[in-house]
C-alpha positions in Angstrom: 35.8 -107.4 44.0 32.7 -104.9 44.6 29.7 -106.0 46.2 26.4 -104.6 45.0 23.8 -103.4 47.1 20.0 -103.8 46.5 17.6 -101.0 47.1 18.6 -98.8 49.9 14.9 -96.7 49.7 14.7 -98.3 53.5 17.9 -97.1 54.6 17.5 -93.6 53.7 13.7 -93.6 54.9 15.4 -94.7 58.9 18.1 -91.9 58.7 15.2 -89.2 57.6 13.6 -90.9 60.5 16.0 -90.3 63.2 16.8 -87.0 61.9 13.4 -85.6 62.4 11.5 -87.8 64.5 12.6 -87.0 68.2 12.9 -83.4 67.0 9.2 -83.7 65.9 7.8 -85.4 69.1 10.2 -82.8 71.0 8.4 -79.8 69.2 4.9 -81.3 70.0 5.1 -82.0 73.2 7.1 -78.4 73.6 3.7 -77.1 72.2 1.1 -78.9 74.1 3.0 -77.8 77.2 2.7 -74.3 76.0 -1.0 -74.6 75.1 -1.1 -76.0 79.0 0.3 -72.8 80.6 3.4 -74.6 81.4 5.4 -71.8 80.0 9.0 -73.0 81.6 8.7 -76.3 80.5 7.1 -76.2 77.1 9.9 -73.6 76.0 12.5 -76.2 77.5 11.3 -79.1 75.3 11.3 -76.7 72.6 14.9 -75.7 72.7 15.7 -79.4 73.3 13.8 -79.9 70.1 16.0 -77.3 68.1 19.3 -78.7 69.3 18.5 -82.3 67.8 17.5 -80.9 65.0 20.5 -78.7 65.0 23.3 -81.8 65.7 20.8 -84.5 64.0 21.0 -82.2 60.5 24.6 -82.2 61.1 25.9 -85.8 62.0 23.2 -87.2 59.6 23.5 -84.8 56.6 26.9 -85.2 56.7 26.5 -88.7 55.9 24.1 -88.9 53.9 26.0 -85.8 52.0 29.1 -88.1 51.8 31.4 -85.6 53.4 
């Protein structure tokens, strides 16, 4: 017996949300660092920001891909 789900619109609006969210906050806060003359740090959070987005594409778009 299959069980039907409802809307899901919810579910997919939390997955886009941890996908780019910490990636986002990352990237700012990279850039206000930057704009601070905190040149070591500011790149740091940066390249933390890309490697989220990086694995976060990955892991999530592969589920959401269905793969």
């Amino acid at each position: 017996m299959f069980l039907e789900v409802g809307n899901l619109d919810g579910l997919v609006a939390v997955i886009f949300l941890i996908m780019f969210g910490p990636a986002l906050v990352l990237g700012v806060i990279g850039i206000i660092l930057l704009a601070k003359g905190k040149k070591k740090a500011g790149k740091i959070f940066l390249i933390l920001a890309g490697v989220y987005l990086l694995v976060s594409l990955g892991v999530c778009g592969t589920m959401m891909g269905g793969f």
